[in-house]
Each structure stands twice: as C-alpha cells, then as structure tokens.
N, C-alpha and C positions, 0 to 999 in steps of 0.2 A: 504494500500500500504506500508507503513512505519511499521516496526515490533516494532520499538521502540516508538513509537506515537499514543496516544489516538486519535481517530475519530474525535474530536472537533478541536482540532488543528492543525491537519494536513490538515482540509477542510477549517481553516481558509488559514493556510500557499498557499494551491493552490490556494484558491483564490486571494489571494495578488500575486502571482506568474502570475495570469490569468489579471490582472490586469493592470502590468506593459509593456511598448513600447517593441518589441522585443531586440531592440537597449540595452535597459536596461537591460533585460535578458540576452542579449550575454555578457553586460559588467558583469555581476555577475556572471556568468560561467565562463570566463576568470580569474577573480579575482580570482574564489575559484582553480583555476586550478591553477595560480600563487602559492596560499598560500601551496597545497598539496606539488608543487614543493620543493618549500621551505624547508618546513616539512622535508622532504626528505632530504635535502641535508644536516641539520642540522644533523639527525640522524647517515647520511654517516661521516660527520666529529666528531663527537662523536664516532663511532665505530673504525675508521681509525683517528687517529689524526695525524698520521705523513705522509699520504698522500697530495699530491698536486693537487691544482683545476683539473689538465687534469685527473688524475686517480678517480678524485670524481664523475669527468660529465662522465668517463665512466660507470662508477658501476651505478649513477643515472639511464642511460642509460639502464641498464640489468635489473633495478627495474621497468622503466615505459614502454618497449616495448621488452624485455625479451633479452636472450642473442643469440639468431640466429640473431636477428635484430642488435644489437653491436655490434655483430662479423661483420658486416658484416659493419659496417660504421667506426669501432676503428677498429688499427691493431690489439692492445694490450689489449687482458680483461683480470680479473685477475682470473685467477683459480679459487677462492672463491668467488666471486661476483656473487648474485643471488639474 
C-alpha cells in the first residue's frame, strides 16, 4: 500500500492502527490534520511575509479546498494564490 514502506513495517504500522479505540484514531487524524495545517500556514508566511493573518487564511484556503471554493467564501483572493 505504502510506496515508501517495506512490507514488515507497514503490516506492523496497521496493525497498531487496527489496534487502537476508534476514538483514538479520530484523535490522531485530527492531530495530523492540525499539524499539515500548520505546515501550511508556516510556508504561506515564509513566502508572503508582509501579508496579514486575513490574507494568509485566505491563500490557506485556495491550498486546502482550491480557489472556486474561496472565491466563493472570501471576497478577496489574490490573483496569485494557488
């Protein structure tokens, strides 16, 4: 399944994954979904430094559900934001 994963570890990994309460799982999803966020917004202010959090949550915005979806909740996208 994993392209970058040997067969041995990756069968452990699921089964540690098969292993835990669902509850636990959702929190580890949410976690890693938190962290990409993140990821992201760091990168947005390293590219753009002299933008302000409203124009960074919108560019985020164009990154994680593309720009017909921010057009369509921001007034404002920026021409470059993709």
């Amino acid at each position: 399944m994993l392209e970058d994963t040997a067969a041995e570890p990756e069968r452990r990994y699921f089964a540690l994954l098969r292993g835990q309460t669902p509850a636990a799982r959702l929190r580890k999803a949410v976690s890693l979904s938190r962290a990409v966020r993140q990821l992201a917004l760091a990168g947005l202010r390293d590219r753009y430094p002299d933008s302000g959090d409203a124009e960074l949550r919108v560019r985020l915005a164009v990154i994680l559900y593309g720009r017909p979806v921010a057009e369509r909740i921001f007034r404002d996208v920026p021409v470059d934001a993709r």
